[in-house]
C-alpha positions as CSV (number, residue, x, y, z in Angstrom):
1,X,22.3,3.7,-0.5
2,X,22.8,2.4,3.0
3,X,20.9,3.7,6.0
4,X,20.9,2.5,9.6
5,X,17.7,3.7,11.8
6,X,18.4,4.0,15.2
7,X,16.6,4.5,18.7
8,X,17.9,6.3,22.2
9,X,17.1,6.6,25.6
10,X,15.9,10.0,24.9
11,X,12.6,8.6,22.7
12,X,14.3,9.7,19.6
13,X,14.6,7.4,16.3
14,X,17.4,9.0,13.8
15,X,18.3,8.0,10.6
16,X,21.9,8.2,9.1
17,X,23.2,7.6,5.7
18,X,26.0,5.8,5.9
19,X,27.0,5.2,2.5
20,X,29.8,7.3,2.1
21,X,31.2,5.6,5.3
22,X,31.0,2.7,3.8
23,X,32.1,3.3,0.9
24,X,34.9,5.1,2.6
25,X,34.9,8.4,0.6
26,X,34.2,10.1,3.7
27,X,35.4,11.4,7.0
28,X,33.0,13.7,7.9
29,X,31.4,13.5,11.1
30,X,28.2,11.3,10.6
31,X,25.5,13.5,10.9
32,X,21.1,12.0,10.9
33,X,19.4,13.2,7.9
34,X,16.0,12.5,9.6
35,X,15.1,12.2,13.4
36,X,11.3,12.2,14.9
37,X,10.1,11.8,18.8
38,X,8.5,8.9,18.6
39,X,8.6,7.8,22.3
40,X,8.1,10.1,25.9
41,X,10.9,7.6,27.5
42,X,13.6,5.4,25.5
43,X,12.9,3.8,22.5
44,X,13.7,-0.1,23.0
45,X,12.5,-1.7,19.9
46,X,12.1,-1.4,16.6
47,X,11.5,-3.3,12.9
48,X,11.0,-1.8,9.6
49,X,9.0,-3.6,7.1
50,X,9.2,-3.1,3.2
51,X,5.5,-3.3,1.9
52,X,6.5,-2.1,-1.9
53,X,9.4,-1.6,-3.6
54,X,10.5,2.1,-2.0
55,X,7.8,2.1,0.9
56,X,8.5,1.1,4.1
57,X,6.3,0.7,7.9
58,X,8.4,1.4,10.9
59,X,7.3,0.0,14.0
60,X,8.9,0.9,17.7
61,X,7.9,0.0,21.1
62,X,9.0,2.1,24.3
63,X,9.7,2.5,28.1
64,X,6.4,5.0,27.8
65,X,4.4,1.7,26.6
66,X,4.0,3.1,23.8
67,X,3.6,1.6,20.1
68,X,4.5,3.9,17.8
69,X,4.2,3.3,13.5
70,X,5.5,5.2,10.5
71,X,5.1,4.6,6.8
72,X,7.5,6.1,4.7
73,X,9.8,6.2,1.1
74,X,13.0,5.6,0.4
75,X,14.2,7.1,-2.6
76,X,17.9,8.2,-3.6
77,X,17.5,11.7,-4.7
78,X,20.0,13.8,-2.1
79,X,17.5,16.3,-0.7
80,X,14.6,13.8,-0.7
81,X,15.8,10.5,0.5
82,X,12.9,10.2,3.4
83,X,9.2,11.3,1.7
84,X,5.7,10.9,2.6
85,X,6.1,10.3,6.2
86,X,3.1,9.6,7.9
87,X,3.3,8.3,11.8
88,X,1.2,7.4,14.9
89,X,1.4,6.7,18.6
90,X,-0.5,4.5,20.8
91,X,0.2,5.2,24.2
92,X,-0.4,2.3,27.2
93,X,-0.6,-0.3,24.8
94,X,1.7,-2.6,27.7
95,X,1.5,-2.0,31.5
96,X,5.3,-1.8,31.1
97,X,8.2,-1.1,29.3
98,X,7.9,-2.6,25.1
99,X,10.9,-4.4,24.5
100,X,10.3,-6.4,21.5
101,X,8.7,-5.8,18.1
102,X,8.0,-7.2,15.3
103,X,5.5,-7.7,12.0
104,X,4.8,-11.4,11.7
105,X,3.1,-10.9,8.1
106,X,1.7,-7.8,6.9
107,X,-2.2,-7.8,5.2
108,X,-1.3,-5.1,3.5
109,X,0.8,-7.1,0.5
């Protein structure tokens, strides 16, 4: 399974399965399987994180100044390839616009 997360202007983050593309079996319009509003204003950065086989952190930063974090799981049923999504904001974390992100080592592990 391939999957490509991406961010817009319009604070969205969408996810697309673009395995089929790919593997080109397909010519179908590519559609996103999962999209959440994670930012008021563009979403400008991003980094996912495996912590466990399957489960994933998602972190984004914004033009709101906004920090914004999802944990999640991957799995490759059809129906039920995002689960357990659990997400917070943190608004005015910068007194401008979060254009880089990233998770230096996680604690977690």
């Amino acid at each position: 399974m391939s999957l490509i997360f991406s961010g817009g202007t319009d604070g969205y983050i969408r996810v697309w399965d673009v395995t089929d593309m790919i593997n080109a079996s397909s010519t179908a319009t590519l559609q996103p399987i999962f999209e959440v509003k994670a930012h008021q204003l563009g979403t400008d950065s991003m980094d996912i994180i495996e912590m466990n086989p399957n489960s994933y952190v998602l972190y984004s930063g914004g033009d709101d100044q906004s920090v914004f974090v999802a944990a999640f799981e991957v799995h490759t049923e059809p129906n039920t390839i995002l689960s357990n999504w659990r997400q917070r904001s943190y608004a005015d974390v910068h007194t401008s616009s979060i254009k880089g992100i990233h998770e230096l080592i996680s604690f977690a592990r």
